[in-house]
C-alpha positions in Angstrom: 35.7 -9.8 -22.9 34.7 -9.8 -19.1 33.9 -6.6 -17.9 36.9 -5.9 -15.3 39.3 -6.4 -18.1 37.7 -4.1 -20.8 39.5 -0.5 -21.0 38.3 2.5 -19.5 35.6 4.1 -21.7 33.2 7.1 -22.3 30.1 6.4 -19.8 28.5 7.3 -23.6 29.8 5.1 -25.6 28.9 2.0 -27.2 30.8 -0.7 -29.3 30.7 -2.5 -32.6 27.9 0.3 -34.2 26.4 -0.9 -37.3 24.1 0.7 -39.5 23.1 -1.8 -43.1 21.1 -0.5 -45.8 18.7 -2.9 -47.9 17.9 -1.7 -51.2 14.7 -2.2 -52.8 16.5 -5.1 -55.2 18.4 -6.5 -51.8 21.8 -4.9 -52.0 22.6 -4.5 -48.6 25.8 -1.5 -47.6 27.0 -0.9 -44.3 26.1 2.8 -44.2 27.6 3.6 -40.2 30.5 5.7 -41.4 27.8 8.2 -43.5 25.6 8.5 -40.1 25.7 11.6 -38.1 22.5 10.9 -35.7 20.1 8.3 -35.3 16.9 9.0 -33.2 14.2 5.9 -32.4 11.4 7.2 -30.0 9.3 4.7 -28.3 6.4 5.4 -26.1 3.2 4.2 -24.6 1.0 5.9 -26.3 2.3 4.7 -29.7 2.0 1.1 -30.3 5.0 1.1 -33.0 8.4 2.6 -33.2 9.6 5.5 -35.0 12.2 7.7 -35.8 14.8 8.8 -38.3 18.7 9.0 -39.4 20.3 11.6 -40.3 23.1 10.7 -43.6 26.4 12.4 -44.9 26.3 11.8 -48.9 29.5 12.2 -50.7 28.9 8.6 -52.5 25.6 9.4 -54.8 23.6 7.0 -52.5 20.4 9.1 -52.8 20.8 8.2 -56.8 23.0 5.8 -57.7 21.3 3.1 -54.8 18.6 4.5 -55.3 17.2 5.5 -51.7 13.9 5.9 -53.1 11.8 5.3 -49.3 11.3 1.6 -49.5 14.7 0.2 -47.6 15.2 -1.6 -45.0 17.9 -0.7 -42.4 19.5 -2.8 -39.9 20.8 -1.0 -36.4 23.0 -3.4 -34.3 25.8 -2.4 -30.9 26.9 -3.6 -28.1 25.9 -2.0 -25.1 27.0 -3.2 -22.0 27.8 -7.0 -23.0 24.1 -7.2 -25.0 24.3 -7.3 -28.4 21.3 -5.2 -29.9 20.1 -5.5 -33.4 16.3 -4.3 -35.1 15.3 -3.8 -38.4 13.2 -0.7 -39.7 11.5 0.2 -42.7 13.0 3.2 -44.4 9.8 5.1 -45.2 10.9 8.7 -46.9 13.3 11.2 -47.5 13.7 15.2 -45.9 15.9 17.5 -45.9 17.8 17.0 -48.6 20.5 19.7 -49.3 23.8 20.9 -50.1 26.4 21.6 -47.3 29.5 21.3 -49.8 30.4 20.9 -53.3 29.6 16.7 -53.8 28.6 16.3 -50.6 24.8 16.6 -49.4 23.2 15.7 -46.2 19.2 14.5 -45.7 16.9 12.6 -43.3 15.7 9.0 -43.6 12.4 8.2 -41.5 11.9 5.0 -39.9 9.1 2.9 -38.8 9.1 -0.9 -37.2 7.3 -3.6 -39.6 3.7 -3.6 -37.9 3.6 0.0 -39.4 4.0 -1.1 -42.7 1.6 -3.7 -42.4 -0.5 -1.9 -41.0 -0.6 0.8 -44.1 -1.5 -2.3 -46.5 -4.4 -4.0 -44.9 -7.6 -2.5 -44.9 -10.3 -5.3 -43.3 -13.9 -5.6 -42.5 -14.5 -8.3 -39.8 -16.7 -9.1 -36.5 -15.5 -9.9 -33.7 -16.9 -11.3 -30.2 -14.9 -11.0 -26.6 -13.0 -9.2 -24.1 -11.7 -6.2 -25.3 -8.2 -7.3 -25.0 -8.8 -11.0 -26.5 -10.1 -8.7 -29.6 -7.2 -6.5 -29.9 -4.9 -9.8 -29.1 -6.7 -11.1 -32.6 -6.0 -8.1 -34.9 -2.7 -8.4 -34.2 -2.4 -12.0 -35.0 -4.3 -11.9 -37.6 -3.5 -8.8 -39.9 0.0 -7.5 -38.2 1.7 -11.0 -37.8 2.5 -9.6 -33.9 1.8 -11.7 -30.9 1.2 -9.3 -27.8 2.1 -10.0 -24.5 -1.2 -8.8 -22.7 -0.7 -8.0 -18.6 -4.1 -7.0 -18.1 -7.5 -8.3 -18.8 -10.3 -5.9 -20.2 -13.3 -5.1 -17.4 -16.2 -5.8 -20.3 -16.3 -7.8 -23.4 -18.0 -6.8 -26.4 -19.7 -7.5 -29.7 -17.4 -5.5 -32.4 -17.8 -5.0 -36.3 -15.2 -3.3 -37.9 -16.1 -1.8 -40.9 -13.3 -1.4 -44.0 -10.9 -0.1 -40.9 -7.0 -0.2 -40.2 -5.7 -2.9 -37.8 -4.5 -0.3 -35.8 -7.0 2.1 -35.5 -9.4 -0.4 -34.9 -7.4 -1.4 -32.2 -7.1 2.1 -31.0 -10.6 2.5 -30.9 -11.3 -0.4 -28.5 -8.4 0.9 -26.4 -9.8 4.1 -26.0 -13.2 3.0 -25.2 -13.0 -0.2 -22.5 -11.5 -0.4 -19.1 -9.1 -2.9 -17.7 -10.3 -4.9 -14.9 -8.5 -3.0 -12.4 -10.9 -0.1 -13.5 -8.2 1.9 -15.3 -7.6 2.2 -18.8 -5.2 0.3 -21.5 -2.3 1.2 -23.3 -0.4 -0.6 -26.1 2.9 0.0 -27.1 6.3 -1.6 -28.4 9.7 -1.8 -26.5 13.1 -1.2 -28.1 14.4 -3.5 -25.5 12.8 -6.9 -24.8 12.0 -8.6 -21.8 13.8 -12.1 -21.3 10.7 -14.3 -22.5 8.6 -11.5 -23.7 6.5 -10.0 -27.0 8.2 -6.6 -27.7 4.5 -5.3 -27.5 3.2 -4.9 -24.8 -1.0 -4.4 -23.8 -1.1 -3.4 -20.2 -3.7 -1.0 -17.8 -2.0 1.9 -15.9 -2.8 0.3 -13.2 -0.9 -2.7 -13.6 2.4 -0.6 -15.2 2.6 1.7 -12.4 2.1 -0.9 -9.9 5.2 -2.7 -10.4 8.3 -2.1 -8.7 10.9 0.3 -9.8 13.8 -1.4 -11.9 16.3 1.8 -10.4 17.1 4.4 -8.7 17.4 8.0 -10.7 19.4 10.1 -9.0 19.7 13.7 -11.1 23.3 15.0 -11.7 25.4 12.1 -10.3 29.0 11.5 -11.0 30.4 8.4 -10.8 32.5 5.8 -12.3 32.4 5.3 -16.3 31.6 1.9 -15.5 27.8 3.0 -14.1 25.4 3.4 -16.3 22.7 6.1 -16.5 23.8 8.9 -15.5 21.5 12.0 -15.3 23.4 15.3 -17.2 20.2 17.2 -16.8 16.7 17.1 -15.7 13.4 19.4 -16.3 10.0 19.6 -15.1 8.3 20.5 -18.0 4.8 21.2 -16.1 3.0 20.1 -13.3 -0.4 20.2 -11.5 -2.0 22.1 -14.0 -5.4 22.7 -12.1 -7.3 24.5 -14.2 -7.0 22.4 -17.3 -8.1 19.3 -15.3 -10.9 21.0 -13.5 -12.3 22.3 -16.8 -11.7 19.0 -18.5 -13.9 17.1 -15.7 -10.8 15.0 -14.3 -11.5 16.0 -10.8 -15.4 16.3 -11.3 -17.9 16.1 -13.8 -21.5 14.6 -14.9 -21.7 11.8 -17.2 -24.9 12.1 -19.5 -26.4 8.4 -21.4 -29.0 8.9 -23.9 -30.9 5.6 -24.8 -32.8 6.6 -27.9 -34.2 3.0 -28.0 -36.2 3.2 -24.3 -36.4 7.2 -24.9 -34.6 8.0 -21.8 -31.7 10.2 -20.6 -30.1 9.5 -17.5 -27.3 11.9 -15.4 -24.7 10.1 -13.7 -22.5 11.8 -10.9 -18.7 11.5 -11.5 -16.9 11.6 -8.3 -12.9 11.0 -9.0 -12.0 9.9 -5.7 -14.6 7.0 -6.1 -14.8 6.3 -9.3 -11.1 7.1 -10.7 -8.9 7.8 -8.0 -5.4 8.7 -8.4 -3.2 5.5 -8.8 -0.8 7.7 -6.8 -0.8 9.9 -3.7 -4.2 12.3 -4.2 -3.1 15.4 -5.6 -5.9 17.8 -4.7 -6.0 18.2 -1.1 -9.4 17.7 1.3 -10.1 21.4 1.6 -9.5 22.8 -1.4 -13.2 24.0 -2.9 -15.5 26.9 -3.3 -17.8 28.6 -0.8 -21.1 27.3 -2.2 -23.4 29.5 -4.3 -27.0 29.6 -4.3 -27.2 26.9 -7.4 -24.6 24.6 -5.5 -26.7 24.7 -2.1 -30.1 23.9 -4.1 -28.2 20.7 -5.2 -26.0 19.5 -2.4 -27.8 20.5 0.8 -28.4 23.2 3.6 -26.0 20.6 5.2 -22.8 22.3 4.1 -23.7 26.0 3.9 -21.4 26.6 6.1 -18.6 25.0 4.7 -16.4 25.0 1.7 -17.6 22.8 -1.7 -14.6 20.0 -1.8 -14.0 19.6 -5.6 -14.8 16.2 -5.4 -18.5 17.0 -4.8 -18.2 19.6 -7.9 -20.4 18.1 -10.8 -21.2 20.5 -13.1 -17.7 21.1 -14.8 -18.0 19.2 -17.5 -20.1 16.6 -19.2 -19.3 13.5 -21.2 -22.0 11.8 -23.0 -22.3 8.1 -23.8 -24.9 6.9 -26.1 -26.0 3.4 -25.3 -28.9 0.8 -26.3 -30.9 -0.9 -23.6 -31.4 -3.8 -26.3 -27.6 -4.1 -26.4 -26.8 -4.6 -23.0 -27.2 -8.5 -23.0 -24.6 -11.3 -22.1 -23.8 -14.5 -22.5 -25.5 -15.9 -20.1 -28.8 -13.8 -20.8 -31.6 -15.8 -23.3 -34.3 -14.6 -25.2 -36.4 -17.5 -26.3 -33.9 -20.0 -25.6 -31.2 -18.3 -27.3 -28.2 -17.4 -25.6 -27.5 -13.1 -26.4 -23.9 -11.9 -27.6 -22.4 -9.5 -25.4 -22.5 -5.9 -25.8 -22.0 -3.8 -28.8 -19.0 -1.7 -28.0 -20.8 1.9 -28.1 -23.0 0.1 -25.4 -20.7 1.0 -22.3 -21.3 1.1 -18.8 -22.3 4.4 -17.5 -18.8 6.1 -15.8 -16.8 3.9 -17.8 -16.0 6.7 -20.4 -15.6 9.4 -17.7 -13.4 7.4 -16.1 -10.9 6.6 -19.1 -11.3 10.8 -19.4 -10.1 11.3 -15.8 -6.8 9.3 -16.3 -6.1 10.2 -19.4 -6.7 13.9 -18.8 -5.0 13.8 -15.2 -1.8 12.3 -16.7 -1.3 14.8 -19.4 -1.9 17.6 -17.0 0.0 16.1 -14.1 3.8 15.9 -13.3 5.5 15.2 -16.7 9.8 15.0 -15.9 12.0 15.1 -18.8 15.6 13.4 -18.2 18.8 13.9 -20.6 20.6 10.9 -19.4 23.1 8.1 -20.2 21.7 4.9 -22.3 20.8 2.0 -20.1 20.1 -0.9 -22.2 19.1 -4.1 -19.8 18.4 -4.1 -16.2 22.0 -5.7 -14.7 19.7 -7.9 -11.7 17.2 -9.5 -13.8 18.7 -9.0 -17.2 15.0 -6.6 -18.0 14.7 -4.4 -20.5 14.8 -0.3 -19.8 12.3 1.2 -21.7 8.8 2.5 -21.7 6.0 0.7 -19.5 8.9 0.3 -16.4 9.1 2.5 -13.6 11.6 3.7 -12.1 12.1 5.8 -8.1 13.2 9.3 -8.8 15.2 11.7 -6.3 14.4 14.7 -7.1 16.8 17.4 -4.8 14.8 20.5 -2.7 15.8 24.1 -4.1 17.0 25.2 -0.6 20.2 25.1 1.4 20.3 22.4 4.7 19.6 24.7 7.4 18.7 21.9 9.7 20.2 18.4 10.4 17.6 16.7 10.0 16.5 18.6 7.0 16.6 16.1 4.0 18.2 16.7 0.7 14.8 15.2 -1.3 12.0 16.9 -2.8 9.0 15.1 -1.3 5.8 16.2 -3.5 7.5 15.8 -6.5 10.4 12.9 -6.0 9.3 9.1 -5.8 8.1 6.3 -8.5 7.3 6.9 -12.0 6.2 6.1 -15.1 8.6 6.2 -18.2 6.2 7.3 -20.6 8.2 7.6 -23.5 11.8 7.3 -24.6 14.3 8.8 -27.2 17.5 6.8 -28.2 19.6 9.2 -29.5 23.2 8.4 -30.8 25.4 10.5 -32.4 29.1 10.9 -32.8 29.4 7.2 -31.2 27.6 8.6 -28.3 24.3 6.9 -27.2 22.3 8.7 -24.7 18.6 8.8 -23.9 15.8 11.5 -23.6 13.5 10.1 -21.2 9.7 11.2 -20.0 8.3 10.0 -16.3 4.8 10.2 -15.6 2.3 9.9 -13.0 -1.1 10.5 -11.6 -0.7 12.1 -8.4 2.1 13.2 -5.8 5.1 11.8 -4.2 4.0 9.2 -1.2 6.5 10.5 1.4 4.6 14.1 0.8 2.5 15.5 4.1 0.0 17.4 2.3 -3.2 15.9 3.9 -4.9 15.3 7.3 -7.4 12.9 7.7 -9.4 10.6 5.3 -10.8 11.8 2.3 -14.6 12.3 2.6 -17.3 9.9 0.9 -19.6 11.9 -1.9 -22.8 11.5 0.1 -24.8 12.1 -2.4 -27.4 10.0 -4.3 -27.2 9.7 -7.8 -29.7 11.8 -10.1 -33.2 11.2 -10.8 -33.7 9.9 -14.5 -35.1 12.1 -16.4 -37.5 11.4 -19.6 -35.7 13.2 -22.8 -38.9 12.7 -25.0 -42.9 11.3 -24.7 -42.8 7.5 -26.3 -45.0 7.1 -29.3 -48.4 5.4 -28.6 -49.4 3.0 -31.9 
């Protein structure tokens, strides 16, 4: 039915809700009537969905089926003109209990397939590559999941996986390896596709927050049941925590690599605004720093006694260390008596490489984290895209004071402007469907005035290297 001549309906609602259990012998029952809630939580720092239903049992299903934690269930709607189906893997059972005589109520949790598969295949393999064609192979090879992959890896790498899970091996080349845009990877799995797309996804921060907002997010709007995501309520849950980040190194820090095999230590200076600066607008402004102490002046210079220490130029806040082996650091291109050398092992990394993963990672979980209560959107109405994690999305955020001026603007600044959606929570219940959704980001909003003048270079050399131990002379 077109959508002018459909009837007026809750901005909430959604049509044709199915929910089909798969027995462990392949009786399948349409269970939709006995569902009270049904929560599915995808975000990017999860590279599978999850969640869990809720049942109403007057019918013996917990016995007579059995539901025993090895089901299948089948979700499918219709939400604005696209139909939606997936299949989950009932996994186990909670909360099982009485509410009235012959009738119970319990949990079912949920997980997508490459979960499963994942949990039944235990390998031990090598690999040689870019970091992303490696984690592109796992997949393939031990989940059955093609990956879409929007960003190639900075390094590539000589891997053996010993007796490991596919995805905590791919986890731990994630963590460890930068994208070529110099920030770091996440993987993760959409609940709605992209026309022509994998469902997962293997993308740099970089690249996600550089692409242009699929909508506007205006908090508290009313409007016409025909518009779709409308905000009931919004929450910062925290922001700019400082301290955190400055003791975690994310604004400054020291990078220690210990080479047992050429007996050398060497002290590399982490400077965020160089090496990992914020993807967007700087949060920490120019002249916020410390008058410098007599420790600070022996290491930065007479030249600034005078002045404040920018936190930028603040070193010693934390230390990362990185063991590498000068043997390992070979390429492809690199022979040893006519032999061409693999690339790198993967504990062989450059330098910064692992303070800079630390900086984002850090910074983001410290940083502006919005959570929004707001109507389901299923596909983008322009370019018929999926809304879901890895999209971002411009966000007015309204100033906490009355218009005293006319040219006084309505808009937060600092903390309105593009984000992240980080992760997502599909929640229906009652033949409601409405989403709890998380926007990230690494800095401030762009429209904010919070600095004059450019940001300073570190002028600084880097550390001498320093001799950990006295070789031993045969």
């Amino acid at each position: 039915m077109p959508r002018s001549e459909r009837p007026q309906f809750n901005p909430k609602s959604l049509e044709q809700f199915e929910i089909v259990l798969t027995t462990y012998n392949g009786n399948e029952t349409d269970i939709s009537p006995l569902v009270t809630e049904v929560s599915i939580f995808e975000t990017i720092y999860n590279s599978f969905l999850y969640g869990e239903i809720v049942v109403v049992d007057n019918s013996a299903m917990l016995s007579q089926f059995p539901i025993i934690g090895q089901e299948k269930i089948r979700f499918s709607w219709f939400r604005d003109e696209e139909r939606v189906e997936k299949e989950f893997y009932a996994v186990g059972v909670f909360d099982v209990k009485q509410n009235l005589p012959a009738v119970g109520t319990y949990g079912i949790t949920i997980t997508s397939e490459k979960q499963m598969r994942n949990a039944i295949s235990l390998f031990s393999k090598s690999y040689r590559g870019r970091g992303d064609e490696i984690i592109s192979d796992v997949y393939r090879e031990f989940l059955d999941v093609d990956i879409e992959v929007d960003a190639e890896s900075k390094t590539a790498h000589s891997i053996v996986f010993p007796y490991i899970k596919p995805l905590a091996a791919c986890d731990m080349v994630r963590k460890n390896i930068l994208a070529e845009d110099g920030t770091p990877f996440f993987i993760f799995e959409k609940f709605y596709d992209d026309p022509g797309r994998e469902s997962t996804v293997l993308s740099s921060y970089g690249q996600l927050y550089g692409q242009d907002p699929i909508r506007q997010i205006q908090p508290q709007v009313g409007g016409n049941v025909e518009e779709r995501g409308q905000i009931y309520n919004f929450q910062i849950m925290k922001a700019y925590d400082t301290l955190e980040q400055l003791s975690k190194g994310a604004y400054a820090s020291s990078t220690i690599t210990v080479d047992p095999s050429a007996n050398r230590v060497e002290i590399f200076d982490f400077n965020f605004r160089k090496h990992a600066e914020p993807i967007a607008k700087d949060p920490i402004a120019v002249d916020f720093g410390f008058t410098p102490s007599e420790y600070h002046l022996g290491l930065l210079g007479e030249s600034i006694s005078n002045a404040t220490i920018p936190v930028h130029k603040l070193y010693e806040t934390n230390l990362t260390y990185t063991l590498k082996n000068v043997y390992a650091f070979a390429d492809e291109t690199t022979t040893r008596e006519g032999e061409n050398l693999p690339p790198p092992t993967l504990g062989s990394l450059e330098p910064l490489d692992k303070s800079i993963v630390s900086s984002y990672l850090t910074r983001l979980a410290a940083n502006t984290s919005v959570m929004l209560h707001m109507d389901s959107i299923a596909y983008n109405e322009t370019d018929g895209s999926g809304f879901g994690v890895g999209k971002t999305v411009e966000l007015d955020l309204p100033k906490f004071a009355p218009k005293l001026d006319e040219n006084d603007g309505p808009r937060d600044l600092v903390n309105s402007g593009k984000y992240l959606i980080s992760a997502v929570r599909h929640y229906i219940s009652g033949n409601e469907y409405t989403m709890s959704v998380e926007l990230i980001r690494d800095g401030i909003g762009e429209e904010a005035e919070l600095y004059v003048g450019d940001v300073p270079e570190v002028d600084r050399e880097p550390r001498e290297r320093e001799q950990i131990y006295e070789p031993i002379n045969e």
